[in-house]
C-alpha positions, 0 to 999 in steps of 0.5 A: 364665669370666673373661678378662683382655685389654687393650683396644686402639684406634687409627686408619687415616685416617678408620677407628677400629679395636679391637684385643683382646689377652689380658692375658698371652699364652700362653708355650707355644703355636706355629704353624708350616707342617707338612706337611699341616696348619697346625700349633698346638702348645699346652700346656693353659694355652695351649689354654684361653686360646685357646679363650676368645679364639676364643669372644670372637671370635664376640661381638665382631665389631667387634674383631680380637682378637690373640693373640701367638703369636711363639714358637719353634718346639721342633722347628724352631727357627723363628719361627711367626706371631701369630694374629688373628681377626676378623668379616668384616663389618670388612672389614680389609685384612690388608695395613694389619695392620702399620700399625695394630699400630704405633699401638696404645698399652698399652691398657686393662685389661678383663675379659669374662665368657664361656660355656664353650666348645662341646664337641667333639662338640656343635660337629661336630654343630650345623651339618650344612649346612657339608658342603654344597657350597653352603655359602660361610660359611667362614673365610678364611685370610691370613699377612701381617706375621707374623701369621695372620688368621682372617676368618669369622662369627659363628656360624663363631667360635660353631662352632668354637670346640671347636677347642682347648677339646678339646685343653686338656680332653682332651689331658692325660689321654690323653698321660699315659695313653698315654705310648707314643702320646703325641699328641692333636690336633683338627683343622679344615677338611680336608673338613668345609667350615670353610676356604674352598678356595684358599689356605686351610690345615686347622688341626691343634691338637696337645697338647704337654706338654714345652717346651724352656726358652726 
């Protein structure tokens, strides 16, 4: 698939940074704190788009890829946080996010080409070995300066990147389908080993047709 993004880069002392951002952030798409969960709510347009940034974060690992997300919670009424992803190998300090947001300019059109992401099924399957206990390849997790950072591997993004590519294919059918149980989610990093214990949240993708105007 093709994706539009804008290219991005500024610098931190000696330290040059890219940032990647999707040409149009998606205009339905939220996260907020629920109750046992990091809760995403996405339309499927949202779900797609994000699928495709979160399969761009496991081929550029020299980037932080940002995907605004600042919309109003519908339920809430309350503000939610941008999303970044990016390789651990950077070693960014979530703490200079606000600084080096400031100095990025309006970038430069890009286009990137993308496989299609893992599907749900293959992606639960192909690592088996982050069950293990010892397994320490994991994301983590840090909410500063209205934004959610995502820090993992490669193969981690690679991983799971089913994560809302099922919801963007599945949700719409099965909502319509079952109008009286309208709800269909994916979830990541309760007990499967994708979020480093401490801190970290389980992320739970919910599939939400109906948006209120803004």
């Amino acid at each position: 698939m093709k994706l539009s993004l804008s290219l991005h880069r500024a610098r931190l002392g000696p330290a040059e940074f890219q940032v990647i951002r999707p040409a149009r952030p998606p205009e339905r798409a939220v996260l907020s704190d629920g109750r046992w969960y990091l809760d995403a709510q996405v339309d499927q347009q949202a779900a797609q788009l994000v699928a495709a940034l979160w399969s761009l974060a496991a081929t550029s690992p020299r980037s932080l890829v940002h995907v605004p997300l600042r919309r109003t919670d519908p339920d809430t009424g309350e503000p939610g946080p941008d999303l970044v992803l990016l390789h651990h190998s950077l070693q960014f300090a979530p703490s200079r996010w606000k600084e080096l947001r400031a100095r990025l300019g309006p970038g430069r059109p890009r286009t990137a080409n993308l496989p299609g992401p893992l599907s749900a099924g293959r992606a639960r399957e192909f690592r088996p070995e982050r069950h293990h206990r010892e397994n320490r390849d994991r994301f983590h997790q840090r909410v500063h300066a209205g934004a959610l950072f995502m820090t993992g591997s490669a193969a981690l993004f690679a991983d799971t990147s089913w994560l809302f590519a099922d919801v963007a294919h599945r949700g719409p059918g099965y909502v319509h389908a079952r109008p009286d149980h309208a709800h269909y989610c994916a979830r990541m990093g309760q007990g499967d080993g994708l979020v480093a214990d401490g801190g970290g949240s389980a992320i739970h993708v919910v599939y939400r047709d109906q948006w209120p105007d803004r």
